[in-house]
C-alpha positions in Angstrom: 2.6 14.8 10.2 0.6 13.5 7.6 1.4 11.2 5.1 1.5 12.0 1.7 1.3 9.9 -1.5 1.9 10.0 -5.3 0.6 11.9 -7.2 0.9 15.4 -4.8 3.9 15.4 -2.3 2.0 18.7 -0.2 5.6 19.4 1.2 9.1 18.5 0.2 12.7 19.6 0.6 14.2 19.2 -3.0 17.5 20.5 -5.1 17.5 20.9 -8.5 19.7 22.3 -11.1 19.2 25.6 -13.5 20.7 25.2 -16.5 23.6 27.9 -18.2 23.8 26.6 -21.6 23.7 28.4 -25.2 25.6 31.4 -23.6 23.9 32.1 -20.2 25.9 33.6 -17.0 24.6 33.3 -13.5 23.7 36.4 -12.2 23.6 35.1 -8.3 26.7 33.0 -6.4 26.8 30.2 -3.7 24.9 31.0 -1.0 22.4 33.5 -2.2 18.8 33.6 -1.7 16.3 33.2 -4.3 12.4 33.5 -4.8 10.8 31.7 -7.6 10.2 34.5 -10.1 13.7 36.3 -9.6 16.0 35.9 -12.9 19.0 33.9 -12.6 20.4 34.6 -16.2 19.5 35.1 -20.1 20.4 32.9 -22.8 19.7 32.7 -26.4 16.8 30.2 -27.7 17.1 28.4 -30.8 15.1 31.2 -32.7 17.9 33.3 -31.7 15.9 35.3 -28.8 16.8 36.1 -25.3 15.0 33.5 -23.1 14.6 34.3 -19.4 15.9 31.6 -17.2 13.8 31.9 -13.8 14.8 30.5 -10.5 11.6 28.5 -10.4 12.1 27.7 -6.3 12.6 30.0 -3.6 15.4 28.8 -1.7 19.6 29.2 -2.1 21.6 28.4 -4.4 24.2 25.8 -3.4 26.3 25.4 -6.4 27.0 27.3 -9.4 28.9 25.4 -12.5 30.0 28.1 -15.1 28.3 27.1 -18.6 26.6 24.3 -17.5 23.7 24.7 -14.2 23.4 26.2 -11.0 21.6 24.2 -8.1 18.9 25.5 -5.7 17.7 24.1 -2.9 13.8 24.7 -1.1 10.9 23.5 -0.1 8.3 22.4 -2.8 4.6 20.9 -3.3 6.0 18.1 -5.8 3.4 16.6 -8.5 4.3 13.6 -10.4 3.2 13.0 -13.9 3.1 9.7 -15.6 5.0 10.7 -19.3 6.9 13.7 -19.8 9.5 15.2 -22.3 11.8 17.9 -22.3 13.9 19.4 -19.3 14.0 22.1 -17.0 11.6 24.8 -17.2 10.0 27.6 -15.7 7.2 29.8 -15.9 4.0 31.1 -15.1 0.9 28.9 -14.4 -1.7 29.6 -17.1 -5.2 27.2 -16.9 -7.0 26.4 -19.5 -10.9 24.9 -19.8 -10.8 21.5 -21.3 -12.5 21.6 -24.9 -11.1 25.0 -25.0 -10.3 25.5 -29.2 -6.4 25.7 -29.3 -6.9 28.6 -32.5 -8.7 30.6 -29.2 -6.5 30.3 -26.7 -4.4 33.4 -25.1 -0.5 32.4 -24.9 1.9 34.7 -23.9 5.4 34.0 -23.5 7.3 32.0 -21.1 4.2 30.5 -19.6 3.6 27.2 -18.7 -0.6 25.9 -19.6 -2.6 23.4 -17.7 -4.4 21.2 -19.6 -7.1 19.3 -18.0 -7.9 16.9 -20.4 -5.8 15.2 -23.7 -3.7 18.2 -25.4 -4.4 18.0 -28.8 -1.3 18.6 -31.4 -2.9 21.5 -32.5 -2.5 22.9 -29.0 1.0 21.7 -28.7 1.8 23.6 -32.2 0.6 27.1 -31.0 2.6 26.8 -27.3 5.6 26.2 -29.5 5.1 29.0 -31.7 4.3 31.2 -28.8 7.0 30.5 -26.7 5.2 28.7 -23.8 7.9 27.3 -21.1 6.1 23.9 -21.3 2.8 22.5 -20.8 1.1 20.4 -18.0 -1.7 17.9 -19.4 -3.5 15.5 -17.9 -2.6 12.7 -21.1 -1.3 13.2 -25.0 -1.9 10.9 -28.0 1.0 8.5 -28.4 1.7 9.4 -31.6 1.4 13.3 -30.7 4.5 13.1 -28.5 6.8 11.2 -30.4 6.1 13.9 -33.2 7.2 16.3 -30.4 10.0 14.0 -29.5 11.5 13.9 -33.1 12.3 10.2 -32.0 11.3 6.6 -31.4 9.1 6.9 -28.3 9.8 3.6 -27.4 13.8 4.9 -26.9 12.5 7.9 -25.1 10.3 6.6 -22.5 13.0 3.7 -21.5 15.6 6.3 -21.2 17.7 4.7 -23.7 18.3 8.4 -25.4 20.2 11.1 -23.6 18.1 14.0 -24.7 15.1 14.3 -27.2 14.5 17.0 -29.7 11.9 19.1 -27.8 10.7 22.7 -28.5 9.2 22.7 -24.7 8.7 20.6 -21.5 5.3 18.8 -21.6 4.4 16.8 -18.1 1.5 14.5 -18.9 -0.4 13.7 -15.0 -2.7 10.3 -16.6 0.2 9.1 -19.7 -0.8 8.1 -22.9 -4.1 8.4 -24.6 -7.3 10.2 -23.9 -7.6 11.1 -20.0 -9.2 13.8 -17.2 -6.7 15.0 -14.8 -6.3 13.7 -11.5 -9.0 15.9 -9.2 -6.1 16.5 -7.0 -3.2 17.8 -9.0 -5.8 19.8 -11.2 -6.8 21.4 -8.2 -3.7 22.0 -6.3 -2.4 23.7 -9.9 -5.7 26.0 -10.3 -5.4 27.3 -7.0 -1.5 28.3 -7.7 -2.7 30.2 -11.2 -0.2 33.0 -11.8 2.7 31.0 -9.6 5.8 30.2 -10.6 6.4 26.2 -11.8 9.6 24.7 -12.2 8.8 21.8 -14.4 10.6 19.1 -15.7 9.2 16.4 -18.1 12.8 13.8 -17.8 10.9 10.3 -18.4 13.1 7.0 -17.5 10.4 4.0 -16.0 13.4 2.2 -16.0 15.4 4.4 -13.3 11.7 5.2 -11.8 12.4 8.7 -12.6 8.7 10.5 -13.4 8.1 14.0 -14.9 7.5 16.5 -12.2 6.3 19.9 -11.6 7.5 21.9 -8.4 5.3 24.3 -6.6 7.6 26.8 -4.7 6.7 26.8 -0.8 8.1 28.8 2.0 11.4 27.5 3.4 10.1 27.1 7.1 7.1 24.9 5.8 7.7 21.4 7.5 7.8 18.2 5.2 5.1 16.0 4.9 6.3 12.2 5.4 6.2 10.9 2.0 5.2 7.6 1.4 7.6 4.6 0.0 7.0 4.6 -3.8 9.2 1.7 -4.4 7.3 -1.0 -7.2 8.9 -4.6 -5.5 7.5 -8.0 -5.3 5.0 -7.9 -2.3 3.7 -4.3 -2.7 0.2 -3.3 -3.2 0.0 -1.0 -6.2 -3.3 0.9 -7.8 -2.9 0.8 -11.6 -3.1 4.5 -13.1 -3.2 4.2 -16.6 -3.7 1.5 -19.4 -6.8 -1.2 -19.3 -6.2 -2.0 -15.9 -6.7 1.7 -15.1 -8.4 1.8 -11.5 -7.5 -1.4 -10.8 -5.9 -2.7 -7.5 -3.2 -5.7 -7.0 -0.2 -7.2 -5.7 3.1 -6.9 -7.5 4.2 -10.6 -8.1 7.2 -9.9 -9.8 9.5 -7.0 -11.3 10.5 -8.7 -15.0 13.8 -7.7 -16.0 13.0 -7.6 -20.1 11.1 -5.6 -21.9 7.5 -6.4 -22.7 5.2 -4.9 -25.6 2.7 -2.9 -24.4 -0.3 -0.7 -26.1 0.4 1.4 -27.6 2.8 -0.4 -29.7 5.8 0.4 -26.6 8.2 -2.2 -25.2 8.6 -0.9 -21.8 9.5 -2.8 -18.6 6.2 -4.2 -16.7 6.0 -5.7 -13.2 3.6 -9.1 -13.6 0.5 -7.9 -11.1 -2.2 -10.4 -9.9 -5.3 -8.0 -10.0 -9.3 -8.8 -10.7 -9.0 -12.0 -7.7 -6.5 -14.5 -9.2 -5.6 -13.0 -13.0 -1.9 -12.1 -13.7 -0.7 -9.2 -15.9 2.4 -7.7 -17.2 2.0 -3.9 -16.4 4.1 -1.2 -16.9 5.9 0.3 -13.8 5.3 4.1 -15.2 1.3 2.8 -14.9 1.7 1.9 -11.2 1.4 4.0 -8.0 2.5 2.0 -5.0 -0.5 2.4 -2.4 0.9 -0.4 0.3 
């Protein structure tokens, strides 16, 4: 089997949770089989209408937790973002053309959009009122998400807050600031327009827990061998966002305090010695483990 590296996991067995909150009741039990647009249960959104809640997976359900989540488990192309916010979501996929004018685009309901480029606030604002699921972008203006967020973005992104304020999921692929999309994850998401993607944008560097968006797969396909992803002194890492973008290294050292960063975040960094002999503080959420 091939191996397989961040950002695209081709194949993986994963289980993840559906959540039953603001009044929702399963409408499957332990043990039945699911596909990835069949409806689980409906609950009320915070405008008062009846949201869908969609399996987002095709697999079985394993557990069921009245008023709180239901677990599936299935096989799944896995793509890993950089910055997310929000939780659990599902819809489906809807690409857009970069530069496409927000005031333009077609939004129906429940979908999730893919963004190739940096999603303006102005696009952001129109998902929201439209009821989009959430929104997959390749990067998003630092102070455009924690306007989304409600909160210090700083709190967010080191997982020091439970849960932010969000009106959807948003999964940013390249971070913060003014980025294409990966070549790979854009086209792996173009060629499933129309599927179903389970989406979660949960951000905590500190945990190494990135946003990620689920691709449903059949539940015979066999798992690709996926690569260790683990940021430790010793490892060769490609930097994937910030000045050093593009740049190669070896991590020297994982510091344990925070460090400020641009844009203006205190985040934990790993010191890297990239460009021959020069040494950096990096941030962990801007490094991808390549040895």
């Amino acid at each position: 089997m091939m191996e397989q590296r961040w950002p695209v996991i081709a194949a993986a067995p994963v289980q993840r949770q559906r959540p039953l909150t603001d009044g929702a009741v399963a409408s499957v039990a332990v043990g039945a089989a699911v596909q990835p647009e069949q409806l689980l249960a409906t609950r009320r959104g915070a405008n008062g209408k009846l949201v869908p809640l969609l399996a987002g997976l095709a697999g079985r359900v394993t557990q069921v937790l009245p008023g709180r989540a239901l677990t599936i488990e299935g096989m799944a192309t896995a793509i890993y973002g950089l910055v997310g916010l929000g939780g659990s979501a599902a819809g489906p996929l809807h690409p857009l053309a970069e530069g496409e004018a927000p005031e333009s685009v077609t939004i129906n309901r429940g979908e999730v959009l893919v963004y190739p480029g940096q999603v303006s606030a102005a696009l952001v604002q129109r998902a929201v009122a439209e009821g989009a699921a959430g929104i997959v972008a390749a990067s998003i203006a630092a102070r455009d998400l924690e306007a989304l967020a409600q909160t210090d973005l700083t709190a967010v992104l080191d997982g020091l807050t439970l849960e932010a304020a969000a009106p959807l999921t948003i999964v940013c692929t390249e971070g913060l600031g003014r980025w294409t999309m990966d070549a790979a994850i854009h086209h792996t998401l173009a060629q499933r327009a129309g599927a179903i993607a389970l989406l979660d944008g949960t951000t905590n560097p500190r945990r190494g827990i990135r946003p990620e968006v689920l691709l449903a797969l059949p539940a015979d396909t066999p798992p690709a061998v996926e690569a260790d992803d683990t940021i430790e002194p010793g490892a060769r890492v490609r930097v994937v966002a910030g000045a050093w973008r593009g740049a190669t290294g070896e991590v020297l050292q994982v510091q344990l305090r925070q460090q400020l960063v641009e844009p203006g975040l205190r985040l934990r960094c790993a010191q890297v010695r990239v460009a021959g002999d020069t040494r950096h503080a990096i941030p962990l959420a801007f490094l991808e483990r390549v040895g």
